[in-house]
N, C-alpha and C positions, 0 to 999 in steps of 0.2 A: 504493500500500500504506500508505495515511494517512500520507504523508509530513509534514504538516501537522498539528503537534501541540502541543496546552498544554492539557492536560488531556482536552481532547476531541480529535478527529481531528477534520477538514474533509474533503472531497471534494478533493482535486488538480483536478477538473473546474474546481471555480467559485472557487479562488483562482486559477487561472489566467483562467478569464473573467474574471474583477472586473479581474486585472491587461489583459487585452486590451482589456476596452469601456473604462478608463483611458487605455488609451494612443491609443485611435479619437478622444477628444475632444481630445486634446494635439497629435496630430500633425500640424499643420499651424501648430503655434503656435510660438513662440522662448522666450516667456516663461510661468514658473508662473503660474496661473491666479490669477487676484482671487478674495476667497471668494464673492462673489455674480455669477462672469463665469458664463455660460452655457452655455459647453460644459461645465464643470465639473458644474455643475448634470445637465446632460444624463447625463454619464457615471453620477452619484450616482444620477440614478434607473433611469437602466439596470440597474445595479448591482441595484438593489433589486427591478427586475423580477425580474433575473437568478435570486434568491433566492427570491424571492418562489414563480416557477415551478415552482421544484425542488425546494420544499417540499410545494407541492401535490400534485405529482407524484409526489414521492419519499417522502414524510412526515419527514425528514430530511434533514441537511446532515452529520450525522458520519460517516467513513470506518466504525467501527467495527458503528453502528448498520442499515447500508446493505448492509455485506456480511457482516455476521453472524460476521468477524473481527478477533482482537486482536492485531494485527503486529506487538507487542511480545514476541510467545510464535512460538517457529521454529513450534511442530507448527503452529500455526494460520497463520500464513504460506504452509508446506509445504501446507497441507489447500486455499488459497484459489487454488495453484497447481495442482494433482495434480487435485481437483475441478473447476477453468475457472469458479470463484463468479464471476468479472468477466464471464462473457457473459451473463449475468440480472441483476448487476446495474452492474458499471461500462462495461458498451458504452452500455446505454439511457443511465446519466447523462450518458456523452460526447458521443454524439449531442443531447442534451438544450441543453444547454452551448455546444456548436457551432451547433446552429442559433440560438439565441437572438443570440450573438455576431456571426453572419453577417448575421442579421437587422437587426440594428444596424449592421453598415459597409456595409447598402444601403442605409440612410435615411439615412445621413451625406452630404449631395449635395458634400463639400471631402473627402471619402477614394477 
């Protein structure tokens, strides 16, 4: 419900991927990454796949602009529940989101 806000909302979807495909390049490591180490590198363009995807797809990355609500307002809150707005459009982004991230911890041959 654009938990994720400064001005604009994000998708919970893809601040949660950005944080998963992060933690796919870390996990196997002890120490924070050099700025030029590679996994690093990896996750940053995952990342930007990640984004990149869900832009195309979605034409959008704002909670508000996605689901057509302003979860700062109950009645619209209230309307994104009572109506089910998340099954058109935050299942597809989830699913969106999930596959892309799974996608990425099968090409990772150390996860």
């Amino acid at each position: 419900m654009g938990a994720i806000e400064s001005g604009k909302t994000i998708c919970g979807f893809l601040f949660g991927g950005a944080i998963f495909l992060g933690y796919l390049a870390g996990v196997n490591t002890t120490a924070a990454p050099e700025v030029q180490d590679e996994k690093r590198t990896q996750a940053i363009e995952s990342v930007r796949e990640l984004f990149k995807g869900f832009m195309d797809r979605f034409g959008d990355t704002d909670c508000r602009a996605l689901t057509g609500c302003d979860f700062s307002k109950k009645e619209e809150a209230d309307r994104y529940i009572r109506e089910e707005v998340y099954k058109d459009t935050c299942f597809h982004q989830f699913e969106y989101a999930l596959s892309h991230c799974l996608s990425q911890k099968g090409s990772d041959s150390d996860t």
